[in-house]
C-alpha positions as CSV (number, residue, x, y, z in Angstrom):
1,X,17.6,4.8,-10.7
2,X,19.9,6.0,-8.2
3,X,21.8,3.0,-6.0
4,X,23.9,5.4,-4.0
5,X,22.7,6.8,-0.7
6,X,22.2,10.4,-0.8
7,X,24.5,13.2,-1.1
8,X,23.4,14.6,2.4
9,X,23.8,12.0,5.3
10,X,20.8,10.5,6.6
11,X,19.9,11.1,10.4
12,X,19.3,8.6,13.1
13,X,16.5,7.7,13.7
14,X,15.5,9.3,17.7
15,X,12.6,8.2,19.8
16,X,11.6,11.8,20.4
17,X,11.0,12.4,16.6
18,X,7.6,10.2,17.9
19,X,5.3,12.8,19.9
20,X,1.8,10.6,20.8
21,X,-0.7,12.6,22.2
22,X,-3.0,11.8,25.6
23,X,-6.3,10.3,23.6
24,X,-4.5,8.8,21.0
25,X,-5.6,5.0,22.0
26,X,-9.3,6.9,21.7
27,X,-8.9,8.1,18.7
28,X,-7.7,4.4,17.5
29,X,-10.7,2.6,18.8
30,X,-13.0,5.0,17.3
31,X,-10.5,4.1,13.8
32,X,-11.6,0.9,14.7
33,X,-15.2,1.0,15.2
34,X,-15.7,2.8,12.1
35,X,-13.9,0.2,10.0
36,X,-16.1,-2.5,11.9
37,X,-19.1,-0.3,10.7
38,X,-17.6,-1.0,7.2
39,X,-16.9,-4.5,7.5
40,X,-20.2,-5.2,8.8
41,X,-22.3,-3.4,6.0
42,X,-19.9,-5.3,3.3
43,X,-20.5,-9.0,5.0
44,X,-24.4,-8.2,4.9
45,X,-24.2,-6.5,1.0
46,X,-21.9,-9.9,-0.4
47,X,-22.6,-12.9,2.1
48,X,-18.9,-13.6,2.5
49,X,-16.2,-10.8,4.5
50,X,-14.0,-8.2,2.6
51,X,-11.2,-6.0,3.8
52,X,-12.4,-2.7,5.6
53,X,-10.5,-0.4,3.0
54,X,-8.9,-1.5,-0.8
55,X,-11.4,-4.3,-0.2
56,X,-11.5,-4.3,-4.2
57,X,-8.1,-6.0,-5.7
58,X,-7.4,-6.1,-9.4
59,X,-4.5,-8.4,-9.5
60,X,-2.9,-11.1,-7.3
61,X,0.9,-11.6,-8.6
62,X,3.8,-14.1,-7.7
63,X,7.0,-13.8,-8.3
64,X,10.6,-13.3,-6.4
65,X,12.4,-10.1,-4.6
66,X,16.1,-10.2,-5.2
67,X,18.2,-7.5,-2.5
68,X,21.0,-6.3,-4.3
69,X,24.7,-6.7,-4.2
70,X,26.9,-3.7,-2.7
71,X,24.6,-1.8,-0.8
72,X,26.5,1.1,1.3
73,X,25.7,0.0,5.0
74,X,22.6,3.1,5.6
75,X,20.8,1.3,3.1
76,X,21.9,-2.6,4.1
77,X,19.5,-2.4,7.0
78,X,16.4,-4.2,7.8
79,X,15.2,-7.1,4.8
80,X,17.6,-5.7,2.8
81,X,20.6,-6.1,5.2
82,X,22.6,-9.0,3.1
83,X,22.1,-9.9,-0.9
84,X,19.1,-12.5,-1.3
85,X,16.3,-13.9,-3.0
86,X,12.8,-14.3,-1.4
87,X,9.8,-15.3,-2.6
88,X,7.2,-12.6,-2.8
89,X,3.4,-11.9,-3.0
90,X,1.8,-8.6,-4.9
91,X,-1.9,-7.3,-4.3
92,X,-2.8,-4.9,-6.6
93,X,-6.2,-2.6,-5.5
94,X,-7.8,0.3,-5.2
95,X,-8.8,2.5,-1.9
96,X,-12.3,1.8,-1.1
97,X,-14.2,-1.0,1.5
98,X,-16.9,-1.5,-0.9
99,X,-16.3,-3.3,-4.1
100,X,-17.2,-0.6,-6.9
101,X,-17.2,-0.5,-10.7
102,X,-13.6,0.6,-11.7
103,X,-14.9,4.1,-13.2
104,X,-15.2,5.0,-9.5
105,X,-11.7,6.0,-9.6
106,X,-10.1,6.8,-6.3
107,X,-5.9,5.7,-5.1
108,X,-4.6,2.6,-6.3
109,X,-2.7,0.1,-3.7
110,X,-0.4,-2.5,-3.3
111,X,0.2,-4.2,-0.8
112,X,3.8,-6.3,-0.7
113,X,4.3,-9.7,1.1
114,X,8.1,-10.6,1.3
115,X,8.4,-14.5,2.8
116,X,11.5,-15.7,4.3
117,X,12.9,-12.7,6.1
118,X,14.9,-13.0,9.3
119,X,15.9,-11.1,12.3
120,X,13.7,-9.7,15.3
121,X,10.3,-9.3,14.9
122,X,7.3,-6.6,15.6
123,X,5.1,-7.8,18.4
124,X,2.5,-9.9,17.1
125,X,4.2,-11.7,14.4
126,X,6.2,-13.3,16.6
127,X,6.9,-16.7,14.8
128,X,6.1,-15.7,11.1
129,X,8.7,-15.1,8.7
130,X,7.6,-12.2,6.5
131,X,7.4,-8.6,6.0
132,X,4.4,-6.3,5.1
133,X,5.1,-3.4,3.2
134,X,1.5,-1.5,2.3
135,X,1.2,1.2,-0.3
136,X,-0.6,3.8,-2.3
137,X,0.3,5.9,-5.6
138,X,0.8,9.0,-3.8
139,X,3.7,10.4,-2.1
140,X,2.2,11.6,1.1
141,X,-0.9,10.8,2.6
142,X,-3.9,13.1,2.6
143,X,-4.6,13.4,6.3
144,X,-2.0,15.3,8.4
145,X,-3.0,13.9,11.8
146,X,-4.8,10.2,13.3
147,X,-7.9,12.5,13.9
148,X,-7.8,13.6,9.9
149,X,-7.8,10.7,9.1
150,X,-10.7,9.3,11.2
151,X,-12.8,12.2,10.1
152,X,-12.3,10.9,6.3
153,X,-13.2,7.2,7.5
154,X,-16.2,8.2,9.2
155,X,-17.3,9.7,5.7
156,X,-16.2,6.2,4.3
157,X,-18.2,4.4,6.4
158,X,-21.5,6.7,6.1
159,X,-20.8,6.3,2.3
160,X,-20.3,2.3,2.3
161,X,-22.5,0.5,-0.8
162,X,-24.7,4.0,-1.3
163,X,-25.8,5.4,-4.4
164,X,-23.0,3.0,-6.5
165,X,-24.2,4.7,-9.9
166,X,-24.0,8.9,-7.9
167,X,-20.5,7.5,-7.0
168,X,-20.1,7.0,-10.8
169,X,-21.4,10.3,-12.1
170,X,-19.1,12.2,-9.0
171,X,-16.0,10.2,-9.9
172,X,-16.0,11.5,-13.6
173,X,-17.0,14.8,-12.4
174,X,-13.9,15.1,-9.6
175,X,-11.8,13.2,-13.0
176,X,-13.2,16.6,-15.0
177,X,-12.1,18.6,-12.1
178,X,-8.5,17.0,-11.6
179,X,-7.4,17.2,-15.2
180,X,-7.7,20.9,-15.2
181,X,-5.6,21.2,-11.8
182,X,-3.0,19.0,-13.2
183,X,-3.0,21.2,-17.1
184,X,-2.2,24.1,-14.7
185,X,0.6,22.5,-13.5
186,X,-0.9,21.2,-9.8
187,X,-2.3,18.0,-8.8
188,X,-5.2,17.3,-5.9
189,X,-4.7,14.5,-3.4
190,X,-7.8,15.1,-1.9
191,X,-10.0,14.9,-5.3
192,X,-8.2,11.7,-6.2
193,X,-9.0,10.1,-3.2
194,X,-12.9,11.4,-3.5
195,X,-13.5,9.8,-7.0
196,X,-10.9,12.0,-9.3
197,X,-8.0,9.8,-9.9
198,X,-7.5,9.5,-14.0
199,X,-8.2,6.4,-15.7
200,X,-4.8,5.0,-16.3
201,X,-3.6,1.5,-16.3
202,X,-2.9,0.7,-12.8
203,X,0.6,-1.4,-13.9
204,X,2.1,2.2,-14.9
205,X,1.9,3.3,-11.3
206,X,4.4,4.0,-8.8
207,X,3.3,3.5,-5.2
208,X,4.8,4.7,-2.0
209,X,4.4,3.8,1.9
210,X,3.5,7.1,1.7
211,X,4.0,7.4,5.6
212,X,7.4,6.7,7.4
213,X,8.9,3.4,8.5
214,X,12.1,2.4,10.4
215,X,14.8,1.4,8.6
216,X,17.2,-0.3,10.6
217,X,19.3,2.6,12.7
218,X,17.3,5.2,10.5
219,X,13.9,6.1,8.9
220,X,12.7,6.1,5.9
221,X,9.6,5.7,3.0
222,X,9.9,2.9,0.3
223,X,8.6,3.2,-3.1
224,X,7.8,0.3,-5.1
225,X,8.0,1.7,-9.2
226,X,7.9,-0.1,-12.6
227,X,11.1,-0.4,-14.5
228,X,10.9,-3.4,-17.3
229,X,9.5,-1.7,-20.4
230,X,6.7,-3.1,-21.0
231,X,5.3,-1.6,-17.8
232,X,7.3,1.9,-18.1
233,X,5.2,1.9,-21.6
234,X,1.7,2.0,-19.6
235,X,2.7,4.9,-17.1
236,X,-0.1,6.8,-17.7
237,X,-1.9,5.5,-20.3
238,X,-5.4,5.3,-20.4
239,X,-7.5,2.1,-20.2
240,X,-10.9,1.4,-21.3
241,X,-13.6,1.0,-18.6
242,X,-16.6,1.9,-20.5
243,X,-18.7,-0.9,-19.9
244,X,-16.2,-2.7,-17.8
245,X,-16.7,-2.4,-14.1
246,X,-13.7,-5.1,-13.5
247,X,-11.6,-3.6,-16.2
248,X,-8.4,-2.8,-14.4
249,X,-8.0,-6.4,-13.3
250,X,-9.0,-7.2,-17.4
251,X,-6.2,-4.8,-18.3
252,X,-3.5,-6.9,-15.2
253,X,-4.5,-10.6,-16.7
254,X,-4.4,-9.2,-20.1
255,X,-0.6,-8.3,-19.4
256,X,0.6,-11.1,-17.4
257,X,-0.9,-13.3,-19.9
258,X,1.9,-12.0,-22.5
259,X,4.6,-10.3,-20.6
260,X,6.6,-10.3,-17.4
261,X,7.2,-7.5,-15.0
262,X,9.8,-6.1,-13.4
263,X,9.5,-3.4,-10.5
264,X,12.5,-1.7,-8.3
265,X,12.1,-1.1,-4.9
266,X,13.4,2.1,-3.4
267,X,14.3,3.5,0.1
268,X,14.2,7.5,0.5
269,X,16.4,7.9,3.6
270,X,15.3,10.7,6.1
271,X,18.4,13.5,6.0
272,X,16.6,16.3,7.7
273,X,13.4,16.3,10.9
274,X,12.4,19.2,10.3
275,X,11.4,19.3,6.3
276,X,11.3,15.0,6.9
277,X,9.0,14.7,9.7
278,X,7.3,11.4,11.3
279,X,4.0,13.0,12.7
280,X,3.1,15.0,10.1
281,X,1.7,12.6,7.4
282,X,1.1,15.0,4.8
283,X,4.4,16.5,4.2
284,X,5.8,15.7,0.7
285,X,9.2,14.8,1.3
286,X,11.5,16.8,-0.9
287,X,13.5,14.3,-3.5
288,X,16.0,16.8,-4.1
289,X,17.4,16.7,-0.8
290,X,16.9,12.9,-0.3
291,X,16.1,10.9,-4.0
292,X,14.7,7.3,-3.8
293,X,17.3,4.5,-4.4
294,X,16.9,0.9,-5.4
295,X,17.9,-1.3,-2.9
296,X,16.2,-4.7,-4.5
297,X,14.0,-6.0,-7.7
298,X,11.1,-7.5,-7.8
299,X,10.5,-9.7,-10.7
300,X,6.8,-11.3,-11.5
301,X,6.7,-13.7,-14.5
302,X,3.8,-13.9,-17.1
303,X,1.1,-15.9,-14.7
304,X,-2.9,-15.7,-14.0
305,X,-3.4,-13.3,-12.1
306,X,-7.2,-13.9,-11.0
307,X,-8.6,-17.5,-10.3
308,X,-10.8,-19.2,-7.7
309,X,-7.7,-20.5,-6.4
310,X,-5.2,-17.5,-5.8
311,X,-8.6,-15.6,-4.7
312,X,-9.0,-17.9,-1.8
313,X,-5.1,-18.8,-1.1
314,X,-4.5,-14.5,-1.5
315,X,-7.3,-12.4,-1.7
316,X,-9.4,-14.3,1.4
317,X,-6.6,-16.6,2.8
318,X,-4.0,-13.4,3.5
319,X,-3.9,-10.1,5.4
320,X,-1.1,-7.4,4.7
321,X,-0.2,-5.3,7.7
322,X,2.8,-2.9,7.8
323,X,2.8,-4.7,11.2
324,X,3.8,-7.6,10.4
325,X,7.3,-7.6,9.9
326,X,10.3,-6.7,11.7
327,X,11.4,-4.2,14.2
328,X,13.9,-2.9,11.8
329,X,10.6,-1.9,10.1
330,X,8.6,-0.6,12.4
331,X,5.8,1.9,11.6
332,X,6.5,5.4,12.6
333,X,3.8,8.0,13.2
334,X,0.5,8.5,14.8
335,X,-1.2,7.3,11.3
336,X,0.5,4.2,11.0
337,X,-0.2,3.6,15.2
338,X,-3.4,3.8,15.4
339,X,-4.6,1.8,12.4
340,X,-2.3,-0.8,14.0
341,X,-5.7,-2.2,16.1
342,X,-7.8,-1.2,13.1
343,X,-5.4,-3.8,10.6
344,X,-5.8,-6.6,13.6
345,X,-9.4,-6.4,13.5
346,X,-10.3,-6.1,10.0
347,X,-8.2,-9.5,9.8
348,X,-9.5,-11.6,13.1
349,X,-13.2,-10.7,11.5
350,X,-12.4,-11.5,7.8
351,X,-10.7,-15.0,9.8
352,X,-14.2,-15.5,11.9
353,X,-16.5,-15.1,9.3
354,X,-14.8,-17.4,6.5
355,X,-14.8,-19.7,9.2
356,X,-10.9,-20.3,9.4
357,X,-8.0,-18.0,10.3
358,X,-5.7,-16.1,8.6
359,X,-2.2,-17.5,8.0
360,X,1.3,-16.1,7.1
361,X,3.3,-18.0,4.4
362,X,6.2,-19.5,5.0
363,X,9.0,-20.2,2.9
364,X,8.3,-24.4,2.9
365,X,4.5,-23.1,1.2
366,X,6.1,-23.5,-2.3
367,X,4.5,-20.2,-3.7
């Protein structure tokens, strides 16, 4: 991978690249009330509170971030403005608010928690020392607009623990359906993210903010991808489900168990507004003009990666927000504003109904 900033310049990042429209903050609390329709079928379906969306996670890592050394200045910004080491948490999931068998196969997740960082912070995480970085295994997001995206939420909600085993039969249909678009050369966000994402071994996958952040004087996405071998080897490859409805988080102990991991994580700079836009969430931004480039490594040694302890000190006892963080990092677009309430929420009423709130890591927590 790349560790030089592109051959075209990046641009500055300018307030006006940020167009909100009049019923914006309407079109967030709607966002939100759906996700509370979510949250609240999920607490009465398992007796205890889930996430509102990727509620279902398949692997909860430790291990350290390392920034590296000689960074050219547009790409020293942010967390990764000096060399360092931080510790670092990983949660691995996939897309839904209910928690489905695996051969329901929609977008994979991760969700990144670096601990230790410094510098001014995003309002309301004032105080804490981390930074948030939440992704998927696509390149752009499936909904242009905020009001896309609510559309496809509403459906989500409507759809919450229904018909588990028609869910089933659709997702290997919409797998059927995706394989021949991708032999023909082409590839369907939107039938992934219904049911028709492959089967493939989730540690093979390369995941991306998807939307745009700030980075530091400029904007940017960040990719998260595997590099050590052992995970390049299971880019993908398929894993057996049949008859395992927690296989994918099988196949992540299975691994850790034997081998360690290494990931890189990488910062496409913005070089152009127009083709590299901030409200339009959908646009695939084109590599050639603006390729990816390592800025640190993350490195996760052989560990358990599921136990009644990491499941309450992770999976129940954390929240992962692209808000929390710093303002070199801010969230950019109408997607990531308005599910800015809708992160807030899902995580005060995950906190009220465990009975005890959610708290950031600091570095002194020894994880």
């Amino acid at each position: 991978m790349n560790t030089l900033p592109p051959v075209v310049p990046p641009i500055l990042f300018q307030p006006s690249f940020e167009q909100i429209p009049e019923d914006e903050a309407e079109t967030s609390a709607a966002l939100v009330e759906a996700m509370h329709s979510i949250l609240e079928t999920t607490l009465a379906d398992y007796g205890h509170p889930v996430r509102s969306v990727h509620a279902k996670a398949h692997g909860l890592l430790k291990g350290t971030l390392t920034v590296l050394d000689g960074l050219p200045s547009e790409l020293a910004q942010g967390a990764f403005a000096r060399p360092g080491r931080y510790n670092v948490v990983m949660r691995l999931s996939t897309n839904p608010g209910d928690i489905l068998d695996d051969k329901v196969s929609t977008p994979r997740g991760l969700a990144l928690k670096i601990i230790g960082v410094e510098g001014e912070r995003l309002p309301g995480s004032e105080g804490d020392t981390t930074q948030d970085f939440v992704m998927q295994n696509a390149r752009a997001f499936t909904a242009a607009t905020p009001k896309d995206f609510l559309k496809t939420l509403k459906l989500l909600a409507k759809t919450t623990d229904k018909a588990p085993g028609l869910k089933k039969a659709l997702s290997a249909a919409l797998r059927g359906i995706e394989s021949t678009v991708e032999a023909m050369g082409g590839e369907s966000g939107t039938l992934r993210s219904l049911g028709g994402h492959p089967l493939t071994h989730i540690l093979g996958e390369t995941f991306y903010t998807v939307v745009p952040i700030l980075y530091g004087a400029y904007y940017a996405k960040l990719s998260v991808a595997p590099v050590s071998p052992g995970l390049t080897a299971l880019t993908g490859q398929k894993v057996d489900l049949d008859d395992k409805p927690d296989g994918l988080r099988e196949a992540v102990q299975a691994y850790f168990a034997e081998q360690d991991g290494t990931w890189e994580v990488r910062i496409q700079l913005a070089t152009d507004a127009e083709k590299m836009p901030i409200e339009d969430a959908s646009v695939l931004w084109p590599e050639d003009q603006s390729p990816y480039v390592a800025v640190a490594r993350i490195d996760i040694p052989r560990q358990p990666t599921w136990s009644t302890e990491r499941v309450s000190e992770v999976d129940d006892g954390m929240s992962f927000s692209p808000w929390h963080g710093l303002a070199a990092h801010r969230p950019l677009g109408g997607i990531m504003r308005v599910r800015k309430p809708a992160y807030e929420h899902s995580a005060g009423f995950r906190g009220e109904h465990r009975g005890c709130p959610i708290h950031e890591p600091r570095p002194a927590d020894g994880l």
